[in-house]
C-alpha positions as CSV (number, residue, x, y, z in Angstrom):
1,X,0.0,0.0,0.0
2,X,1.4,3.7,-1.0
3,X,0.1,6.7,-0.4
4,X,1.3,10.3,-0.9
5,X,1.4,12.7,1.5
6,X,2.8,16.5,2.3
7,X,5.1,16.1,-1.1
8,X,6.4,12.4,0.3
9,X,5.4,8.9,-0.2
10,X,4.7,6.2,2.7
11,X,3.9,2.6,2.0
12,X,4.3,-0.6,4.1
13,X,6.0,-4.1,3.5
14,X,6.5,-7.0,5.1
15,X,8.9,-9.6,4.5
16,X,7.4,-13.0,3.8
17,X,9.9,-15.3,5.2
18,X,10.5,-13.2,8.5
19,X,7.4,-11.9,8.9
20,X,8.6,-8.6,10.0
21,X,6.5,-5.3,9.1
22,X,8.3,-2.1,7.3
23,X,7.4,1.4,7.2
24,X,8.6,3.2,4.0
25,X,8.5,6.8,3.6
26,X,10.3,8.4,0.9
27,X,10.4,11.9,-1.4
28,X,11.6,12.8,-4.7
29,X,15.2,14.1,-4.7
30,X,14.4,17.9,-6.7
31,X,16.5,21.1,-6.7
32,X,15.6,23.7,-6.4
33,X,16.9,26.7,-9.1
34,X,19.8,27.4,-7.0
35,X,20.6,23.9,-6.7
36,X,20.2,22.8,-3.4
37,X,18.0,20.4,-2.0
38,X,13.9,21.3,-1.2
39,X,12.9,21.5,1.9
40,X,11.1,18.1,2.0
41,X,14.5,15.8,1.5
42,X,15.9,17.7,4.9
43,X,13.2,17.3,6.6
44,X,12.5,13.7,5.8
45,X,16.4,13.4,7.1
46,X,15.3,15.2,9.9
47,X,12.5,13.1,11.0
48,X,14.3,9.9,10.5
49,X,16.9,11.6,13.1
50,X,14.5,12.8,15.1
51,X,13.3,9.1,15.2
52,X,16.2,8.1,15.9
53,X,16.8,10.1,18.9
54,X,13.7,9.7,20.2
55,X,14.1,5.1,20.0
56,X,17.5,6.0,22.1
57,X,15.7,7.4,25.1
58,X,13.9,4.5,25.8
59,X,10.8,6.9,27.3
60,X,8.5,6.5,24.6
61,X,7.5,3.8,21.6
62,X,8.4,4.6,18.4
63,X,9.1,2.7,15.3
64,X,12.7,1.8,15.3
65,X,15.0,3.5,12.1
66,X,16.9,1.3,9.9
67,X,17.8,3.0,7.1
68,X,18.1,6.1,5.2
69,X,19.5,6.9,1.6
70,X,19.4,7.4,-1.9
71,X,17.9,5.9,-4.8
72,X,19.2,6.9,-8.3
73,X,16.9,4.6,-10.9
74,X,17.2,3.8,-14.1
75,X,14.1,5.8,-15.6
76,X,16.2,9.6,-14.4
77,X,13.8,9.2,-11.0
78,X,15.5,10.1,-7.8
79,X,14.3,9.4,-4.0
80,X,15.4,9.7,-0.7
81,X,13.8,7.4,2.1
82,X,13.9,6.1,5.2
83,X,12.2,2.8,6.6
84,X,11.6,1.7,10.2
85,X,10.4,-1.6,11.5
């Protein structure tokens, strides 16, 4: 399932052999005409840090951050995401 949301995409997986559910949550890598990245690729790093921080106070339940990166397809289309489990 993926829907689109505040400029970024979220969806969910799970892996069939392990059984273990993914959160997916990723945004179009655009520039912006001076080049630099839009607002919605740092904040997506900035919730997946915030995330991060948050899982390493071990006050609170939140879904736990496994990665966070760059995707440069084939097709010219460019994303930046993060998962959590």
């Amino acid at each position: 399932t993926t829907c689109t949301s505040s400029g970024a995409s979220i969806s969910a997986a799970i892996d069939s052999i392990t059984g273990t559910k993914y959160f997916i949550k990723q945004a179009s890598l655009s520039q912006s005409q001076h080049g630099s990245s839009t607002s919605s690729n740092d904040m997506l790093y900035a919730e997946y840090q915030g995330v991060k921080e948050m899982l390493e106070t071990n006050t609170i339940k939140v879904p736990k951050p496994i990665a966070f990166g760059e995707y440069h397809g084939n097709n010219g289309v460019s994303s930046r995401g993060c998962s959590f489990v």
